[in-house]
DRENSE-979818 format. One record per atom (N, C-alpha, C): x, y, z; atom name; residue in one letter. Coordinates in pm, whole numbers. Atoms other than C-alpha are relative to their C-alpha. Example, Ala and Ser with C-alpha at 12.3 -4.5 7.8 and 13.67 -1.06 7.14 Angstrom:
BEGIN
x,y,z,atom,type
89,-119,0,N,A;
1230,-450,780,CA,A;
90,120,0,C,A;
-82,-119,-6,N,S;
1367,-106,714,CA,S;
-77,109,73,C,S;
END
This chain:
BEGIN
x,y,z,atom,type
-46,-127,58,N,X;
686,-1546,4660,CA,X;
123,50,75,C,X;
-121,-62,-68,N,X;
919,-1456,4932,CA,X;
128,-60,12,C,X;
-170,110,59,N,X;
1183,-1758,4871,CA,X;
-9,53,-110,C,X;
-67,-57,145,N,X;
1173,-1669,4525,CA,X;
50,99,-20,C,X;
-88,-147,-27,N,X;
1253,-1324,4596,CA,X;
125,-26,98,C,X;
-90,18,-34,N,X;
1490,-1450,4828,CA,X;
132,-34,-88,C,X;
-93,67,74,N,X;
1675,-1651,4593,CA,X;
42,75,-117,C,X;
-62,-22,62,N,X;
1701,-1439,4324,CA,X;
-13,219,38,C,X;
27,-131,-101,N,X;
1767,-1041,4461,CA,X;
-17,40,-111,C,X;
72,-117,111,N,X;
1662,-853,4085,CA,X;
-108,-7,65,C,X;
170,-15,-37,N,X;
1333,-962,4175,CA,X;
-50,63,131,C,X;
14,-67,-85,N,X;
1375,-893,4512,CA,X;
-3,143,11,C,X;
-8,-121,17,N,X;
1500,-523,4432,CA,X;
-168,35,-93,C,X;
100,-43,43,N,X;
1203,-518,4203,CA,X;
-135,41,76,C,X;
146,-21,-90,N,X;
918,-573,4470,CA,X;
54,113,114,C,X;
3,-123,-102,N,X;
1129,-338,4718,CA,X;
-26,167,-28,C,X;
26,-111,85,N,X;
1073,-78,4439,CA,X;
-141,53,-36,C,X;
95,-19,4,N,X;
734,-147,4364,CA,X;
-80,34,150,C,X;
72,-5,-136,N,X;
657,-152,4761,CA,X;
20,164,35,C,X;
-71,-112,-6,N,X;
859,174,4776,CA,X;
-86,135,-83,C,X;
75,-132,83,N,X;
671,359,4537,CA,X;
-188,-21,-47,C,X;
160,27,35,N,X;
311,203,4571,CA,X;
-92,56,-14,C,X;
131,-123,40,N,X;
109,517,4598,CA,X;
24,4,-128,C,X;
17,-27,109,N,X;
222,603,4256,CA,X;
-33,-83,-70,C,X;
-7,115,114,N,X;
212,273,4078,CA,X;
-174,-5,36,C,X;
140,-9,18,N,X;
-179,289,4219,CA,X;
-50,118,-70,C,X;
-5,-120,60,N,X;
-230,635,4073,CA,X;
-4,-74,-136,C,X;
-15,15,148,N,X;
-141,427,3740,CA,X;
-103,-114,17,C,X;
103,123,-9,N,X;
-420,140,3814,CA,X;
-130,13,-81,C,X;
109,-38,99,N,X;
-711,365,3675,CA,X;
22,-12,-151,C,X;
-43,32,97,N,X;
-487,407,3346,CA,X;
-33,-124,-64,C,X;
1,146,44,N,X;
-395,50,3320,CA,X;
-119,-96,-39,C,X;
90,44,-5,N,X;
-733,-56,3384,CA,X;
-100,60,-117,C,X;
30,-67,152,N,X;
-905,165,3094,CA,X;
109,-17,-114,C,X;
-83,49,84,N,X;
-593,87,2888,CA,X;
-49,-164,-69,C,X;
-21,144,35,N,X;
-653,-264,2907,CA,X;
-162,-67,-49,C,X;
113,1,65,N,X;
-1057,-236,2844,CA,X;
-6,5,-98,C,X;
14,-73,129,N,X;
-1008,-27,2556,CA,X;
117,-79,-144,C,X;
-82,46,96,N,X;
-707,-168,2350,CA,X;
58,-183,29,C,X;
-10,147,-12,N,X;
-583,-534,2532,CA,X;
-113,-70,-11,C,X;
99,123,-11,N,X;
-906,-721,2567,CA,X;
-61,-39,-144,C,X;
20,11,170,N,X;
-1005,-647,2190,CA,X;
113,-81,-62,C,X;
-58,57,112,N,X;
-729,-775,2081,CA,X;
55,-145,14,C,X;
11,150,-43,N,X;
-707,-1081,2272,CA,X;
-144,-83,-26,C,X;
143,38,105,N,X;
-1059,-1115,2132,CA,X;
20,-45,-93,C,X;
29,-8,172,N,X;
-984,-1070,1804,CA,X;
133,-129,-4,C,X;
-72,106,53,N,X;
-704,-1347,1811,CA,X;
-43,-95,60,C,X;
61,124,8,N,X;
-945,-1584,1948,CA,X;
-121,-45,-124,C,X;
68,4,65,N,X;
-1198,-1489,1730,CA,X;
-16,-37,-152,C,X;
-70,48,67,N,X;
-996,-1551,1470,CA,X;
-5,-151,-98,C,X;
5,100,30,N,X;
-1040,-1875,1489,CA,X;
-178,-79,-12,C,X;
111,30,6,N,X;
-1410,-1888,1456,CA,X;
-73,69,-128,C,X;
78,-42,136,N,X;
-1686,-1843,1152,CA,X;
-73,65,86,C,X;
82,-112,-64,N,X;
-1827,-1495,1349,CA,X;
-63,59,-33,C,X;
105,-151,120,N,X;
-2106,-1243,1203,CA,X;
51,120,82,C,X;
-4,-184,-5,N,X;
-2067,-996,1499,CA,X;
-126,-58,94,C,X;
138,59,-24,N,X;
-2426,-1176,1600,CA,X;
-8,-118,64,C,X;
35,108,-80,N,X;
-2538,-1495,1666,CA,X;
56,-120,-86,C,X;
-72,102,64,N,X;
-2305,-1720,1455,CA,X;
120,7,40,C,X;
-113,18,-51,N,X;
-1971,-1816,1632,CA,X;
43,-176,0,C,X;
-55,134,-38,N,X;
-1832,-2168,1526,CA,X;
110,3,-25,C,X;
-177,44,52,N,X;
-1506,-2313,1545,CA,X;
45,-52,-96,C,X;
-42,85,149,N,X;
-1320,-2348,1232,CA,X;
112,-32,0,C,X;
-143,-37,-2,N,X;
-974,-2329,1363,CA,X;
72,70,-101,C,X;
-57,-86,75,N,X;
-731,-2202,1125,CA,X;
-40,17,-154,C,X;
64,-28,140,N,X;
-990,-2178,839,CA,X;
52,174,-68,C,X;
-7,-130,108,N,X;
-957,-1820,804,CA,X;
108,65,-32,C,X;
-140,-13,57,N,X;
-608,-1843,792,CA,X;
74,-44,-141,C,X;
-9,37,121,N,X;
-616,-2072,537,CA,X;
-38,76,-119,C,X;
76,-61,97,N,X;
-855,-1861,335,CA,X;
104,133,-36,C,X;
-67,-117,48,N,X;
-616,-1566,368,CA,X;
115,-28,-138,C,X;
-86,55,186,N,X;
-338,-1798,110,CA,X;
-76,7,-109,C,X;
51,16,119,N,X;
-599,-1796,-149,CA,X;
-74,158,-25,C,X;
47,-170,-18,N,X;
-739,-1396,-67,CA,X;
92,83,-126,C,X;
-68,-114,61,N,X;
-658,-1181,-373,CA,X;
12,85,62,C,X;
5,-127,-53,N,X;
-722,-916,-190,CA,X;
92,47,78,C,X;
-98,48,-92,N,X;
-502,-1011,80,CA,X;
188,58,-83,C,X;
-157,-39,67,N,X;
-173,-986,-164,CA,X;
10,120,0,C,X;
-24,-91,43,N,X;
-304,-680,-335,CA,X;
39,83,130,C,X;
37,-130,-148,N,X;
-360,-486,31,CA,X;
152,18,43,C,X;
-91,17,-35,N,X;
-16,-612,139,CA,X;
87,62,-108,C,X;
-105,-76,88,N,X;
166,-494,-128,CA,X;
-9,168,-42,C,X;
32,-151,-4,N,X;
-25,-149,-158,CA,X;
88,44,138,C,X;
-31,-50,-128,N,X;
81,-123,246,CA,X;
133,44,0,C,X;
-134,-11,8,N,X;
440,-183,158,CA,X;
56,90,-67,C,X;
-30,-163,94,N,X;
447,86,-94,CA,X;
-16,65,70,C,X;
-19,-101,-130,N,X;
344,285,128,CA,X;
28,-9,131,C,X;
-114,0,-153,N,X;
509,189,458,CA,X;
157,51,-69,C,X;
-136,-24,13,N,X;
863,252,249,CA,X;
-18,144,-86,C,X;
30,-154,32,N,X;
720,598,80,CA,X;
6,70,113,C,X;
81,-80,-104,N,X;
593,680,392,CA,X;
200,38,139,C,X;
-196,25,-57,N,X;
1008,570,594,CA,X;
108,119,-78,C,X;
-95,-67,62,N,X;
1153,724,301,CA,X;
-2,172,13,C,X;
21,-141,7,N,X;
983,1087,340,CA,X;
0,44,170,C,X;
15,-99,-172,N,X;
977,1107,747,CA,X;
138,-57,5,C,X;
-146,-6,46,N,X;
1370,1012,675,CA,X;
100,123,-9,C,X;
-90,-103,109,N,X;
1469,1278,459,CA,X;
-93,155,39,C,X;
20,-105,1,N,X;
1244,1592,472,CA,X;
-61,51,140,C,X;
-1,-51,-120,N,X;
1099,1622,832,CA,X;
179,36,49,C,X;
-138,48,-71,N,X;
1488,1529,942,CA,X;
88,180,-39,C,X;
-41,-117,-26,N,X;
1603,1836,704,CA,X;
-56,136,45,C,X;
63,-129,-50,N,X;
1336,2116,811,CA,X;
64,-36,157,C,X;
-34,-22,-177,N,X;
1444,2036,1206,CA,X;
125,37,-22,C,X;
-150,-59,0,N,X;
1788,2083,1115,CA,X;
24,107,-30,C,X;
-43,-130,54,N,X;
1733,2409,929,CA,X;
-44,82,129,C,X;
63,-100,-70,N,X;
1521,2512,1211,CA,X;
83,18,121,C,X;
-49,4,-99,N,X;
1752,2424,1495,CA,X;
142,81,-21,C,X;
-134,-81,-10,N,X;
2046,2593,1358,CA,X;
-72,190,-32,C,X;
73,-143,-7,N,X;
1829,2940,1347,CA,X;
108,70,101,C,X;
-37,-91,-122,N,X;
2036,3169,1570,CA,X;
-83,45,101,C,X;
72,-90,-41,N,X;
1823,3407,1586,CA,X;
-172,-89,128,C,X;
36,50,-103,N,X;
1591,3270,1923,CA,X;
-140,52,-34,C,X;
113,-70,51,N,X;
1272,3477,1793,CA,X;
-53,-37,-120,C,X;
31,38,168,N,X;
1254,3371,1438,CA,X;
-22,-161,75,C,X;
-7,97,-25,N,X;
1372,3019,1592,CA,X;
-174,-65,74,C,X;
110,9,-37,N,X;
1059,2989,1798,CA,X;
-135,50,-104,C,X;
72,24,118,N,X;
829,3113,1536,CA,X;
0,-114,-62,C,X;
52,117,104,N,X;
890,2851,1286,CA,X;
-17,-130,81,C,X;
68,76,-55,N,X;
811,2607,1563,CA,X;
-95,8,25,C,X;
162,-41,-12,N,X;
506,2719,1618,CA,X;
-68,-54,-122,C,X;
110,-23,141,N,X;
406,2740,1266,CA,X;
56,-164,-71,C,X;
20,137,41,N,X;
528,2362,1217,CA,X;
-82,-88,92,C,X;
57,82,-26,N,X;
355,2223,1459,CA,X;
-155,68,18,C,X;
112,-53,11,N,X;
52,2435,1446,CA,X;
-123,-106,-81,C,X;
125,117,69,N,X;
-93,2219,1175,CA,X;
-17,-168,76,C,X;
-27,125,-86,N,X;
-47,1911,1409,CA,X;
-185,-36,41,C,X;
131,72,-59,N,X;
-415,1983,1550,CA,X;
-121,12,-118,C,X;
123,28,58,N,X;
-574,1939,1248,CA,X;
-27,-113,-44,C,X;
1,186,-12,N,X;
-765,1607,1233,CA,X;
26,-28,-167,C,X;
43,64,114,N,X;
-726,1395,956,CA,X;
-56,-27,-79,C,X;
101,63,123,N,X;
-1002,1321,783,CA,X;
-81,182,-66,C,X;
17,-112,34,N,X;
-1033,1735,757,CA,X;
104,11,-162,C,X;
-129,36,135,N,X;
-669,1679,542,CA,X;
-24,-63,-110,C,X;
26,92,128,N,X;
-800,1391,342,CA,X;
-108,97,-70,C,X;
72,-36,115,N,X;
-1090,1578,227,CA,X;
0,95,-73,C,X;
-56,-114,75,N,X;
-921,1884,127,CA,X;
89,-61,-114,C,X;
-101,66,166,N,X;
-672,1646,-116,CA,X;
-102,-50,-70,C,X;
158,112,81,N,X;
-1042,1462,-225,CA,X;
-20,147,-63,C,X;
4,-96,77,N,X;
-1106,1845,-330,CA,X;
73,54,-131,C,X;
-163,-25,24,N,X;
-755,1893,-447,CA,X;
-31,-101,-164,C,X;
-35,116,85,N,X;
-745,1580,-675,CA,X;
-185,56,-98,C,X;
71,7,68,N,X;
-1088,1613,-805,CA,X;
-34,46,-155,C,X;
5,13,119,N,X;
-1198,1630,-1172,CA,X;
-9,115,-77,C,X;
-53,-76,55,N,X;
-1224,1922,-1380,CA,X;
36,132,96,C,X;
-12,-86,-85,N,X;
-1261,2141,-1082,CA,X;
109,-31,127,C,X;
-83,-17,-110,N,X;
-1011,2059,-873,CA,X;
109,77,-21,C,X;
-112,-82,-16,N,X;
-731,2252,-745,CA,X;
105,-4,-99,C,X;
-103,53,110,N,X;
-470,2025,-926,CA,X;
-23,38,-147,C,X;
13,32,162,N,X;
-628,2010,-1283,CA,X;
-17,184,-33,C,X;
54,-182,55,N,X;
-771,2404,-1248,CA,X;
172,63,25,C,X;
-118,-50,74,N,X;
-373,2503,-1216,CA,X;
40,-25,-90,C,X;
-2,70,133,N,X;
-275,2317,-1490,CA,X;
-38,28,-101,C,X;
97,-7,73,N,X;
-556,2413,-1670,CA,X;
65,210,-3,C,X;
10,-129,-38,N,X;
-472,2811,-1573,CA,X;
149,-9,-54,C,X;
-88,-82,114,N,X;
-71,2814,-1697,CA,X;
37,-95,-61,C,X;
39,80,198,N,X;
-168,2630,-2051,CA,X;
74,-124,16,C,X;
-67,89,17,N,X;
-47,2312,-1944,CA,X;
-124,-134,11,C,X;
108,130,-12,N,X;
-389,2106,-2004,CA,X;
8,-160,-12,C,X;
-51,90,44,N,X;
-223,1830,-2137,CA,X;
40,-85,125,C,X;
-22,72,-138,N,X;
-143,1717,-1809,CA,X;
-120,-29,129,C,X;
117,-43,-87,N,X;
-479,1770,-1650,CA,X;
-22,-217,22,C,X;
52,142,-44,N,X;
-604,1366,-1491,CA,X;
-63,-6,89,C,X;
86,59,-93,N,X;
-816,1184,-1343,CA,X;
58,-83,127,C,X;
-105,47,-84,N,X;
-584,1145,-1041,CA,X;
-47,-148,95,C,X;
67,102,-82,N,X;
-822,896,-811,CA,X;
-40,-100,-87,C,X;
52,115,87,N,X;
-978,715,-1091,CA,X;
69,-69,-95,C,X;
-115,55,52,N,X;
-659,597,-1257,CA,X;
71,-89,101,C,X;
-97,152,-103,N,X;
-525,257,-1090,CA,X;
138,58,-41,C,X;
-166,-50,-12,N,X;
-174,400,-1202,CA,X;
44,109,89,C,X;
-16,-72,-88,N,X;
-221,682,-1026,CA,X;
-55,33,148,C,X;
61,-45,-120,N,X;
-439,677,-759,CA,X;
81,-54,145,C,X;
-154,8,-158,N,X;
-170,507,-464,CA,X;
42,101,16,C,X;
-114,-110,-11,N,X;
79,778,-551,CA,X;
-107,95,55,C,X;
62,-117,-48,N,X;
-193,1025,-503,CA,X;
-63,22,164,C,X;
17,14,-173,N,X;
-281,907,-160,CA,X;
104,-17,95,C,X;
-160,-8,-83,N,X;
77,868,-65,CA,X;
-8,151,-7,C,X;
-59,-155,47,N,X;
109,1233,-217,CA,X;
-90,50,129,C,X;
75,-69,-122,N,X;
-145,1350,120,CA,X;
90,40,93,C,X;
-109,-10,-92,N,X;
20,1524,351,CA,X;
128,98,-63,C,X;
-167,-66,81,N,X;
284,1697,107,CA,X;
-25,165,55,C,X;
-157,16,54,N,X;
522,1905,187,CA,X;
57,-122,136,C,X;
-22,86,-102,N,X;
522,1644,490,CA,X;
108,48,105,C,X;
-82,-50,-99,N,X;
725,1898,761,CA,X;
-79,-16,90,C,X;
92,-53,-148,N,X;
453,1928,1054,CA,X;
-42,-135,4,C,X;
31,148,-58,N,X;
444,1608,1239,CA,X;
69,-73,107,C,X;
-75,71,-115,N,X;
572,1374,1487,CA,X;
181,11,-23,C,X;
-100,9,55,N,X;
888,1312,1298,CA,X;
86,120,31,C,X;
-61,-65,-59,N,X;
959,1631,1330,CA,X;
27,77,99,C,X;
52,37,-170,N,X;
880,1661,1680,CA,X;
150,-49,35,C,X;
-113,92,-73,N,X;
1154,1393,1749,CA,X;
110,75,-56,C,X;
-77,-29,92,N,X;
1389,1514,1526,CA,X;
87,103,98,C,X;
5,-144,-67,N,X;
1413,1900,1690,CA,X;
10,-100,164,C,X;
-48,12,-147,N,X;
1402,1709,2050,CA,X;
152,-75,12,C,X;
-123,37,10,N,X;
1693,1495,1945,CA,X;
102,103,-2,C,X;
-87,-54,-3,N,X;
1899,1750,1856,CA,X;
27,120,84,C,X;
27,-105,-157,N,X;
1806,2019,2140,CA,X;
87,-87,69,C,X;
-79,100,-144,N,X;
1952,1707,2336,CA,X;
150,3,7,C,X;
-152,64,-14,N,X;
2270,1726,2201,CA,X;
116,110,99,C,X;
-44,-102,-80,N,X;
2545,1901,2428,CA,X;
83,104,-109,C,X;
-60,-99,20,N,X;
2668,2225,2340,CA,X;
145,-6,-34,C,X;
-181,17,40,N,X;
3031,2161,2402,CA,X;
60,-123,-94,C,X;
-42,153,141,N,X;
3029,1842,2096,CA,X;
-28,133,-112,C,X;
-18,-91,177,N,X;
2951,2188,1832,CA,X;
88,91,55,C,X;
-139,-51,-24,N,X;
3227,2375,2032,CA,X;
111,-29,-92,C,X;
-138,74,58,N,X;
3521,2123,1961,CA,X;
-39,-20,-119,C,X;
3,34,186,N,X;
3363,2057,1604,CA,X;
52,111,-54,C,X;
-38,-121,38,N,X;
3393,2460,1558,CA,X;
115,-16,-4,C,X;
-129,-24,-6,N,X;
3727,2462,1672,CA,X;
86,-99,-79,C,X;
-96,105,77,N,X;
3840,2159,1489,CA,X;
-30,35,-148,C,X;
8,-68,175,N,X;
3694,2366,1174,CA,X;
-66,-106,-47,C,X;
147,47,40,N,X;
3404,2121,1114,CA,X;
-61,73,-64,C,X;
117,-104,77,N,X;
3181,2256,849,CA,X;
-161,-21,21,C,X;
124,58,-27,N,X;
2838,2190,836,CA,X;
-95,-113,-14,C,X;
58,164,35,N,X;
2788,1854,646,CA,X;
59,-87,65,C,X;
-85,147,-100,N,X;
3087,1697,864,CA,X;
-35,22,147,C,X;
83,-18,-80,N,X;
2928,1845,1160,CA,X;
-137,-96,22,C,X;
160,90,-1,N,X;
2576,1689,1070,CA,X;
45,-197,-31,C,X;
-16,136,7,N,X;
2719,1338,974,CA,X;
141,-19,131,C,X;
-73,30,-98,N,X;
2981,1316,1266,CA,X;
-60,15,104,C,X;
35,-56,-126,N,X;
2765,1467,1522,CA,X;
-133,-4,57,C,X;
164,-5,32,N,X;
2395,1527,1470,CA,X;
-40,-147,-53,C,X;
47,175,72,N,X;
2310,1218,1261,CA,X;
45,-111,90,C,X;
-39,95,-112,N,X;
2476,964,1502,CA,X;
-89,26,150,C,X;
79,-23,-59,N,X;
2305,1146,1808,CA,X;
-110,-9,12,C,X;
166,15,-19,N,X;
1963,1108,1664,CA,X;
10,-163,-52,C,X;
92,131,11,N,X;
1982,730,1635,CA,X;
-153,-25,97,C,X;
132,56,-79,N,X;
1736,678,1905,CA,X;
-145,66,-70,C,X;
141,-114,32,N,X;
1482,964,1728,CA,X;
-17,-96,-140,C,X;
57,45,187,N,X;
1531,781,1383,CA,X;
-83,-173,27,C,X;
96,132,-36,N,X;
1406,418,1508,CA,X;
-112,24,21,C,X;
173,-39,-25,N,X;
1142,606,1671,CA,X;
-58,50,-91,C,X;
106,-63,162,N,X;
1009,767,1327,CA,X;
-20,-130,-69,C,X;
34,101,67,N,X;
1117,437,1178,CA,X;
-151,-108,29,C,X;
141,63,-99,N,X;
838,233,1438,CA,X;
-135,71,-44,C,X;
104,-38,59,N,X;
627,508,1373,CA,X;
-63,16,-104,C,X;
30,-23,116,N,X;
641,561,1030,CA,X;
-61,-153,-36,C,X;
25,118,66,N,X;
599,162,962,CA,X;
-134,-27,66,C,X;
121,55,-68,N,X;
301,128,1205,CA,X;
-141,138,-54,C,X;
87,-101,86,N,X;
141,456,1081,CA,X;
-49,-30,-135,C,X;
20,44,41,N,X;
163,334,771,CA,X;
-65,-139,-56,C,X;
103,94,15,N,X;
11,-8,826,CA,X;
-140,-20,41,C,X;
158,-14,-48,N,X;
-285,130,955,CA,X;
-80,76,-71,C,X;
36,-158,84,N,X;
-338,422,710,CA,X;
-175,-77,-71,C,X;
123,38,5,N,X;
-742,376,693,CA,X;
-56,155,-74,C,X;
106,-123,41,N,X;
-899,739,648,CA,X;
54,48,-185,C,X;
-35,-42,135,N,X;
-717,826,276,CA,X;
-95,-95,-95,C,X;
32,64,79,N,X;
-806,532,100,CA,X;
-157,-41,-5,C,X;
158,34,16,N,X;
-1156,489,233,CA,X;
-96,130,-42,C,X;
31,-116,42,N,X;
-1241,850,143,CA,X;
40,54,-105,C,X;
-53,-72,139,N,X;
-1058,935,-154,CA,X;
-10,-141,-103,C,X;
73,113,144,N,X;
-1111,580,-363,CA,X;
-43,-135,88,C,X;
75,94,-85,N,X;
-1263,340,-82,CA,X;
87,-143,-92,C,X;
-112,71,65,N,X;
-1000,81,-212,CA,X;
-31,-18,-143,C,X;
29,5,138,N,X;
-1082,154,-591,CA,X;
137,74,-50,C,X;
115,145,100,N,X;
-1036,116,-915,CA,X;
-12,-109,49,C,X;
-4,165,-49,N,X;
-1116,-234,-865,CA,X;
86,34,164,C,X;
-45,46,-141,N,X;
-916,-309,-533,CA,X;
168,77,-33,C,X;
-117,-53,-28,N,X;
-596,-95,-652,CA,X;
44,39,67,C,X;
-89,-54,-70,N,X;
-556,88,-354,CA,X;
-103,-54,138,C,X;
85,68,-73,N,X;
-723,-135,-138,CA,X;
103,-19,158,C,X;
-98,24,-120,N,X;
-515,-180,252,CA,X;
-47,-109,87,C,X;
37,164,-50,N,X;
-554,-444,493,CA,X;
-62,84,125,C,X;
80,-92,-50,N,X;
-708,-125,733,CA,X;
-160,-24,-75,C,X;
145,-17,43,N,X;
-955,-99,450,CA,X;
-91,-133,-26,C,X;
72,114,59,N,X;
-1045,-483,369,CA,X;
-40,-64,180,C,X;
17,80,-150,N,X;
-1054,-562,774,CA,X;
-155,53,12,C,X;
113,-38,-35,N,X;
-1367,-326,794,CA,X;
-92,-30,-113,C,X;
60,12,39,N,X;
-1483,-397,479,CA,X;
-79,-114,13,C,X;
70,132,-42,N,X;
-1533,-744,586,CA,X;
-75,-33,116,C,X;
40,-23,-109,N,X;
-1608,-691,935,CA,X;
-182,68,-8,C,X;
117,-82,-15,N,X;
-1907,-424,847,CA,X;
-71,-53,-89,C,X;
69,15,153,N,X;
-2018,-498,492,CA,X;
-50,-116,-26,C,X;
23,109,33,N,X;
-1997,-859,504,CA,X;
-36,-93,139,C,X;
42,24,-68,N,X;
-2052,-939,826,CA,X;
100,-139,73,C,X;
-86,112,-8,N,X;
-1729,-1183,862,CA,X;
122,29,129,C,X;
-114,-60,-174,N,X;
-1565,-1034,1210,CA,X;
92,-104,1,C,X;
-108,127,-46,N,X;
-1390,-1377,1260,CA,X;
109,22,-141,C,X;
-96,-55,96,N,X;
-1213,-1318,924,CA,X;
66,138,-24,C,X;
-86,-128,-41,N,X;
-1123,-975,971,CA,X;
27,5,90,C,X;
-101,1,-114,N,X;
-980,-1042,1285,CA,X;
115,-63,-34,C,X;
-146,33,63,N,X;
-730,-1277,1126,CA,X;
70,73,-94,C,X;
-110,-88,104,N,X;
-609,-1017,865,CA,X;
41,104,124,C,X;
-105,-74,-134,N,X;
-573,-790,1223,CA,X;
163,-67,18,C,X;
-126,54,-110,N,X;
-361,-1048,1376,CA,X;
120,-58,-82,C,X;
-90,55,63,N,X;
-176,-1142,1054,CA,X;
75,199,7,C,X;
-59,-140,12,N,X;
-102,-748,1043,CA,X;
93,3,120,C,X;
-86,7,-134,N,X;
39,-772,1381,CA,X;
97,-101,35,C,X;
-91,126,21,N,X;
247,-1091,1308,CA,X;
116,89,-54,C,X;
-86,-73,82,N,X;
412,-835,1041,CA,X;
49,105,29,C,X;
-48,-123,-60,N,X;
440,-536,1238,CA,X;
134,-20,106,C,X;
-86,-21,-80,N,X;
580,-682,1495,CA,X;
166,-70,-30,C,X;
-131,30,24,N,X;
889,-898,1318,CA,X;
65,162,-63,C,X;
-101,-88,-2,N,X;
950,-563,1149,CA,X;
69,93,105,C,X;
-49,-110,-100,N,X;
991,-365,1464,CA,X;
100,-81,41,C,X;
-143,83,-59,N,X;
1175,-632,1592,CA,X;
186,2,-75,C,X;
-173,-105,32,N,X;
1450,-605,1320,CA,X;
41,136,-1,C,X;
-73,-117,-23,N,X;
1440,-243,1342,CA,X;
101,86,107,C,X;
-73,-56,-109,N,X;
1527,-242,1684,CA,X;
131,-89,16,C,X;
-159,88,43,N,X;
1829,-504,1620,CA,X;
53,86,-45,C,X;
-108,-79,69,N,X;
1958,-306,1329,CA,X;
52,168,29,C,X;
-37,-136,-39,N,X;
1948,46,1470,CA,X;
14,52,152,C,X;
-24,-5,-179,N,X;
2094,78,1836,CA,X;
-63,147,104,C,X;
18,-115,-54,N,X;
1994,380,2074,CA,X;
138,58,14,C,X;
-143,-45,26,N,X;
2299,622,2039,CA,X;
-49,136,55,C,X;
32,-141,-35,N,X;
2235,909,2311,CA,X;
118,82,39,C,X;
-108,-100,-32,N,X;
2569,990,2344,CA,X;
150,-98,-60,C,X;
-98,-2,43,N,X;
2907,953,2192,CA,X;
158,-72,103,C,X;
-93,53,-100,N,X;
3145,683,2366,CA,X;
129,-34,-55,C,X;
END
């Protein structure tokens, strides 16, 4: 170890860094060590397991890449993947565009009192869990009594009244539609810290150069928050490939398998059917896919924290 650190001095600087700051890096050992219980060892499980015909029980043989194979012939498999993708690029397209403009309206607030208010009151809804949300749209959506159909129904526009969940045409959109008006969230979290970041004296010289407010936001603002928009992008695409609580509560991947996800067919197989070794390979094929997209996202969109 100590020729090799000799020979090459990064590494060397590295261990004089880690030696340098060893109380703290132990301080992070408990972390690491519950980190790596809780989320690494499962999943180095699950891509061995992968490769075995598993119940969960007392059946574990080796099939090698049987249940990989089985996934090319998996209807289910397409449909899930293609539901996900609808909604991974619904899901990109709306933490894009409407978190991006509420932070902007909110950050140009003058007024420092108002300004703080409507932060509050966007991220307020932040601590409410999920599956509280889903079942208020499961209310929402429901059949003659729900929210949706009883407005509708209230100014004379019955004609439009549906069976929002139990319609394969509609029931995706309606589980994408969760979440609407989609301002209170991470997205816009980043958004509002991006642009807090930016310096003061870059909307000076814009003022004075008589910048308005759209050549302001695309010369100035928008370029500044590259690093915040990758990070929504990452999040939005991984949020979205996990999205489990909507679809198993509002149509448990129904009609038939229309809004079926590869969240909802991993457990259905895992619990229902008792096939762990096969729902570990739709995990680790999910994570094959997650991770080339992050990978081009972080190619195509650079970190841009400042203006060179």
């Amino acid at each position: 170890m100590n020729e090799f650190a000799y020979k090459n001095p990064r590494s060397k600087g590295l261990l004089h860094r880690i030696w340098k700051y060893k109380t703290a890096y132990l301080f992070l050992v408990p972390a690491l060590l519950l980190l790596s219980s809780i989320k690494y060892y499962p999943f180095f499980t699950a891509i061995v397991e992968s490769l075995f015909d598993w119940n969960g029980v007392n059946v574990n043989r080796f099939i090698g890449f049987g249940n990989y194979a089985e996934l090319l012939t998996d209807e289910k498999i397409r449909v899930a993947f293609a539901n996900v993708f609808k909604i991974s690029i619904a899901t990109v397209l709306i933490n894009l565009t409407i978190p991006m403009i509420v932070a902007l309206l909110v950050f140009r607030v003058k007024n420092n009192r108002l300004q703080n208010f409507l932060k509050v009151g966007f991220i307020v809804p932040l601590v409410v869990p999920m599956m509280v949300l889903v079942l208020l749209w499961r209310w929402m959506y429901s059949g003659d009594f729900g929210l949706i159909n009883q407005l509708f129904d209230t100014v004379g526009l019955e004609n439009l009244k549906h069976s929002w969940l139990g319609d394969p045409s509609t029931a995706l959109g309606a589980i994408i539609f969760v979440g609407f008006p989609w301002v209170a969230g991470l997205p816009f979290l980043l958004y509002l810290a991006g642009l807090q970041g930016i310096s003061e004296d870059l909307f000076e010289v814009a003022q004075i150069e008589g910048a308005g407010p759209i050549r302001r936001f695309f010369s100035i603002e928008l370029p500044l928050m590259a690093s915040q928009i990758r990070l929504v992008l990452m999040y939005s695409l991984i949020h979205a490939f996990q999205v489990f609580e909507a679809p198993y509560v509002l149509t448990n991947g129904g009609p038939g398998i229309s809004t079926i996800t590869p969240s909802l067919h991993i457990y259905d197989q895992a619990f229902n059917y008792g096939r762990f070794g096969y729902a570990s390979s739709i995990g680790v094929l999910m994570f094959v896919v997650l991770l080339i997209l992050t990978f081009i996202i972080q190619k195509l969109i650079k970190n841009t924290d400042k203006i060179e």
